[in-house]
N, C-alpha and C positions, 0 to 999 in steps of 0.2 A: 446380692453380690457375694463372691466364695470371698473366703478369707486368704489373703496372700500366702501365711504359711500352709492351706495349702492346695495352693496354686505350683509352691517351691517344691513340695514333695509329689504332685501329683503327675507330670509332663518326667521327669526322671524315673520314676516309676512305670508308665506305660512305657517308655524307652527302652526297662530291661528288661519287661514281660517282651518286648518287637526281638529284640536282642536274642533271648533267650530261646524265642520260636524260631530265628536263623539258625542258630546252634541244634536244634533239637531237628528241624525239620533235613536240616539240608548238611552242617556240619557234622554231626554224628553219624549218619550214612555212611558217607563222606571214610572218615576215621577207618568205620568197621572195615566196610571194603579194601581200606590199602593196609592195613594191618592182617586181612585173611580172617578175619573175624566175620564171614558170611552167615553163618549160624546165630550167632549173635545177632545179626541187622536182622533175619529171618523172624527170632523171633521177639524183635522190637517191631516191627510189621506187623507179625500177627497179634498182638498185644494191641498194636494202636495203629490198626487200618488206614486212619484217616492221613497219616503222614502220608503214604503217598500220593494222596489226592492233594494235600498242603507241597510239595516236593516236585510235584508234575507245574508250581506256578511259584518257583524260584523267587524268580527277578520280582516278582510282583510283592513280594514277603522281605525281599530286601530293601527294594525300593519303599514300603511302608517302614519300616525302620528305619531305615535310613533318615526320610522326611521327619520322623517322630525323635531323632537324636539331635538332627540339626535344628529344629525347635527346641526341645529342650536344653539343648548348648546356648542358644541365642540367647532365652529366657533368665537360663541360670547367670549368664554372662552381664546379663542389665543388671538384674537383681542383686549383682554382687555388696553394691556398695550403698542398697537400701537401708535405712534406718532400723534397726529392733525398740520395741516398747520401750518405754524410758524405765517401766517396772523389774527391778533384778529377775526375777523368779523368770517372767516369760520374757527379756530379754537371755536369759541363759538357755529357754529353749529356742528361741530364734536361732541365735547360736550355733545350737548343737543342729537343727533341723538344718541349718543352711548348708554347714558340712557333710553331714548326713548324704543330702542334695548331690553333693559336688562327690561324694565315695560311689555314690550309687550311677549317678550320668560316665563317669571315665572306666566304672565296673560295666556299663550296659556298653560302652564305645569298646572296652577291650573284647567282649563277649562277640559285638559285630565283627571285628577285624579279621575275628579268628574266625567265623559261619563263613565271612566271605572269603578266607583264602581257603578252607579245604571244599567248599561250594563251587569256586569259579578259577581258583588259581592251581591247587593242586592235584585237578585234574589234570592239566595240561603238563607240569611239570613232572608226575609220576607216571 
């Protein structure tokens, strides 16, 4: 059986790596092109080919994020008001891990908000 602290850190974790591949694959794009930075996305392309193979399957990269923040919200949400060791020392990293937790799930949810509006919103708007 894993250890619950880290169960706490591990579900927010893959949430900001999902997050982070929004941002990279589809928001960054995104950016270059409406700032006139085509040069720049040119040679983030040729640097790392695979984004558009990642970019050609959007919805599928957010909808896995997506699914991966809303688990980890749920999780972090139960977990809130779990017990830490009765031991000071690893009660104080309980603690700091649970926080930890909760900086890095609302850092991975702000990261998506933003992949998805310059992915799907500010296309339409600019």
């Amino acid at each position: 059986m894993v250890d619950n602290s880290y169960k706490q850190a591990l579900l927010p974790t893959l949430s900001l790596f999902g997050s982070v591949s929004t941002l990279v694959c589809c928001a960054l794009p995104a950016l270059f092109v409406a700032l006139g930075m085509g040069a720049a996305l040119a040679g983030l392309v040729s640097a790392a080919p695979w984004l558009v193979a990642v970019s050609e399957h959007k919805e599928i990269v957010f909808i896995g994020a997506g699914v991966l923040l809303l688990i980890a919200s749920v999780l972090q949400w139960r977990a809130r008001n779990q017990a830490c060791p009765v031991d000071e020392r690893q009660a104080n990293a309980c603690a700091k891990l649970r926080k930890f937790s909760w900086i890095i799930l609302v850092l991975s949810i702000l990261i998506y908000l933003i992949g998805f509006f310059f992915a799907f919103l500010a296309v339409k708007l600019f």
